[in-house]
C-alpha positions as CSV (number, residue, x, y, z in Angstrom):
1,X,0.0,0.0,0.0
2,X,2.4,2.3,0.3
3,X,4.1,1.4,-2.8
4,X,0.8,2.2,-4.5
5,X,0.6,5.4,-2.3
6,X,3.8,6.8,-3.9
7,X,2.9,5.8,-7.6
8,X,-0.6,7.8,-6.9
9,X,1.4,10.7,-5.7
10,X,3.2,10.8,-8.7
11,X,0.6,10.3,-11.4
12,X,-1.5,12.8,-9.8
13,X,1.5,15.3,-10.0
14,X,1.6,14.8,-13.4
15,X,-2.5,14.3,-14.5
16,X,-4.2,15.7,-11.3
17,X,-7.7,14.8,-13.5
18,X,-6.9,10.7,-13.4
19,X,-7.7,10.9,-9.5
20,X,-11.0,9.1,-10.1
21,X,-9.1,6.1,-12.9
22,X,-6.7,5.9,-10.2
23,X,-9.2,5.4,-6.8
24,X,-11.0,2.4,-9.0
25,X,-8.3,0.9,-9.9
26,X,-7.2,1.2,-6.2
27,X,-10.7,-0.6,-5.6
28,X,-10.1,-3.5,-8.7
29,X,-6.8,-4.1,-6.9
30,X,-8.2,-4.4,-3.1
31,X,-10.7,-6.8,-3.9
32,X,-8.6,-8.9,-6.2
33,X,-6.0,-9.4,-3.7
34,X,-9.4,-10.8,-1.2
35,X,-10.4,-13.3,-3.9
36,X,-6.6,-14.0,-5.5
37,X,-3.4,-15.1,-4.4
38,X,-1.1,-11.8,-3.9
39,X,1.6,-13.0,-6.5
40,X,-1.2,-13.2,-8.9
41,X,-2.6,-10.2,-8.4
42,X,1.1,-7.9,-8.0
43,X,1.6,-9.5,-11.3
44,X,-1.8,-8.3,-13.1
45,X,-0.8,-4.9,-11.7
46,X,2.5,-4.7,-12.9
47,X,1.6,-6.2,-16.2
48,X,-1.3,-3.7,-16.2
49,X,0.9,-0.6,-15.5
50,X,3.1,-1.6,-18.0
51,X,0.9,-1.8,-20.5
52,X,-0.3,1.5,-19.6
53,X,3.2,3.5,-20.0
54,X,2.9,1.5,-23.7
55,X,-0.8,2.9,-24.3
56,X,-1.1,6.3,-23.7
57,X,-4.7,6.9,-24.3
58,X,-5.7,3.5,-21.8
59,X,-7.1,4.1,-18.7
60,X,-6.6,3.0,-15.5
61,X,-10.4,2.4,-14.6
62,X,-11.2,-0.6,-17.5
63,X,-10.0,-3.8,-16.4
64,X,-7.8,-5.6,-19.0
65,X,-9.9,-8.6,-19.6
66,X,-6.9,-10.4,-21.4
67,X,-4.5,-10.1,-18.4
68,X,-7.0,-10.5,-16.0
69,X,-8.3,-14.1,-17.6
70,X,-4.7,-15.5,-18.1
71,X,-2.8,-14.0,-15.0
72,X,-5.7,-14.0,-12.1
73,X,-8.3,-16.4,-13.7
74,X,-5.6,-19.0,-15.0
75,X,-4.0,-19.0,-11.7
76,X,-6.7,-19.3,-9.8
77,X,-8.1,-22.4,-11.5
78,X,-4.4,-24.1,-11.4
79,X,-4.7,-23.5,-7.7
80,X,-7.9,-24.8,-7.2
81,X,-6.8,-27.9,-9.5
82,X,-3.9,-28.6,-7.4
83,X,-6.0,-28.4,-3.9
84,X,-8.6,-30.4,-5.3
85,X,-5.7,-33.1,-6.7
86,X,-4.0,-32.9,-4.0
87,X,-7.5,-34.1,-1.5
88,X,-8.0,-37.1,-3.6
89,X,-4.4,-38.3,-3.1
90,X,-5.3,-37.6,0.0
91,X,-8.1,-39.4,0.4
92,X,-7.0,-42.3,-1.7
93,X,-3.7,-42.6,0.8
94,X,-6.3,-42.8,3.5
95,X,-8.6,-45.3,2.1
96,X,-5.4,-47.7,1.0
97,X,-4.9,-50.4,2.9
């Protein structure tokens, strides 16, 4: 957070009118770290930054639906796969005999 606090500071230097693009993206950010893993989700937002220095008419209030399905959605199911493999091995060491 304070990371993020410093990057705000600067951007509103520098385009005092994004202060609205900035507080949702604060908001994207905040609830995808509840739902995501926080690699997953410092890596959407350093991918998503990026991209923005790249793009300068993007916006930081649209989520980018391609980085969000292959970094945050793809991730999450890999970890959900894993758990879920990892129970039945579980189980099936259990029930061995």
């Amino acid at each position: 957070l304070e990371a993020w606090s410093i990057y705000e500071a600067l951007v509103m230097d520098v385009a005092p009118l994004r202060y609205k693009e900035l507080a949702r993206y604060r908001d994207v950010i905040q609830k995808a770290n509840r739902k995501f893993v926080w690699s997953a989700v410092y890596n959407y937002d350093a991918q998503f930054r990026l991209s923005l220095n790249l793009n300068t008419s993007a916006r930081f209030d649209t989520v980018d639906t391609t980085l969000y399905t292959t970094i945050l959605d793809l991730l999450h199911y890999v970890i959900i796969t894993c758990i879920f493999t990892y129970t039945l091995v579980c189980i099936n060491h259990a029930l061995a005999p």
